[in-house]
Residue, then its C-alpha position, 0 to 999 in steps of 0.5 A: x787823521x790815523x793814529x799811529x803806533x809808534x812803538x810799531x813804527x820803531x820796531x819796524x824800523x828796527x827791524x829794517x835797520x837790522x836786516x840791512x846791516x846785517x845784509x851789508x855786514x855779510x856782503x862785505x864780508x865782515x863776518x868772516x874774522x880771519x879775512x878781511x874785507x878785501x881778501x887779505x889772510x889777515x884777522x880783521x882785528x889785526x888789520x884794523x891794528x896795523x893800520x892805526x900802528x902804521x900812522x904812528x911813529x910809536x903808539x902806547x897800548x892803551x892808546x891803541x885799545x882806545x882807539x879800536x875800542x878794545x878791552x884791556x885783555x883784549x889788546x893785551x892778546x892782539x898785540x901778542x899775536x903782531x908781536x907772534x907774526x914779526x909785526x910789531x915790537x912792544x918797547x918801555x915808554x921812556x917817560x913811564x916804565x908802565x907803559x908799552x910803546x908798540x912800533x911796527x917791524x919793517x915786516x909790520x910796516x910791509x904788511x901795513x902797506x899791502x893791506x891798505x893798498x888792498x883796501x883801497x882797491x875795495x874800496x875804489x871798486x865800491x865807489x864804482x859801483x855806487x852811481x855818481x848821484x847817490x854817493x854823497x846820499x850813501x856817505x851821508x847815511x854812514x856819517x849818520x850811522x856812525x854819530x848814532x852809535x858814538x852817540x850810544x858811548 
């Protein structure tokens, strides 16, 4: 029986784990952080923010940093620039003068729309590409993906 090095085996892998992501990553178009994947001229951090915005009758920021994984500061200049485009409006929670309501403009909402309209075209277009019988194989491997680095905290 051969012994294996399995320090080797985890580098390597590593290594094809890296070079695959990053292969998808620039396929998808996910480097390019003034569009979106699906062509919008929208920063992908404020698309990612209009889309949880969109969901909600109000959030709280800090509720929204939470949810996108974000710093505090980082938030604070996100919620700037929708606040900037006429997308969002800050507004004082009722229960607690502390924190920041966010609700988004009939122009926020708009642009909301249109974006998840695009992205569901990609997203559509994708799926298509993907053969029927490897699709449940590539969701699989996503869910996976995702548990490891919820994982890492």
């Amino acid at each position: 029986m051969i012994d294996r090095d399995t320090s080797l085996i985890d580098r390597v892998d590593t290594a094809a784990l890296q070079d695959r992501l990053i292969g998808f990553i620039r396929a998808f178009g996910l480097h390019q952080p003034e569009t979106t994947p699906c062509g919008q001229p929208i920063p992908v951090s404020e698309a990612h923010a209009l889309s949880e915005l969109a969901g909600d009758a109000a959030v709280g920021q800090f509720e929204l940093g939470r949810r996108l994984r974000l710093e505090k500061s980082t938030v604070s200049r996100l919620v700037g620039q929708l606040v900037g485009r006429g997308w969002v409006q800050r507004n004082t929670s009722p229960d607690d003068a502390r924190a920041v309501l966010l609700t988004l403009t009939p122009a926020g909402r708009e642009a909301a729309v249109q974006l998840a309209a695009a992205r569901r075209q990609k997203f559509d277009q994708l799926m298509a590409a993907i053969p029927d019988t490897r699709r449940a194989e590539v969701l699989r491997a996503l869910d996976v993906l995702t548990e490891a680095l919820h994982a890492q905290g």
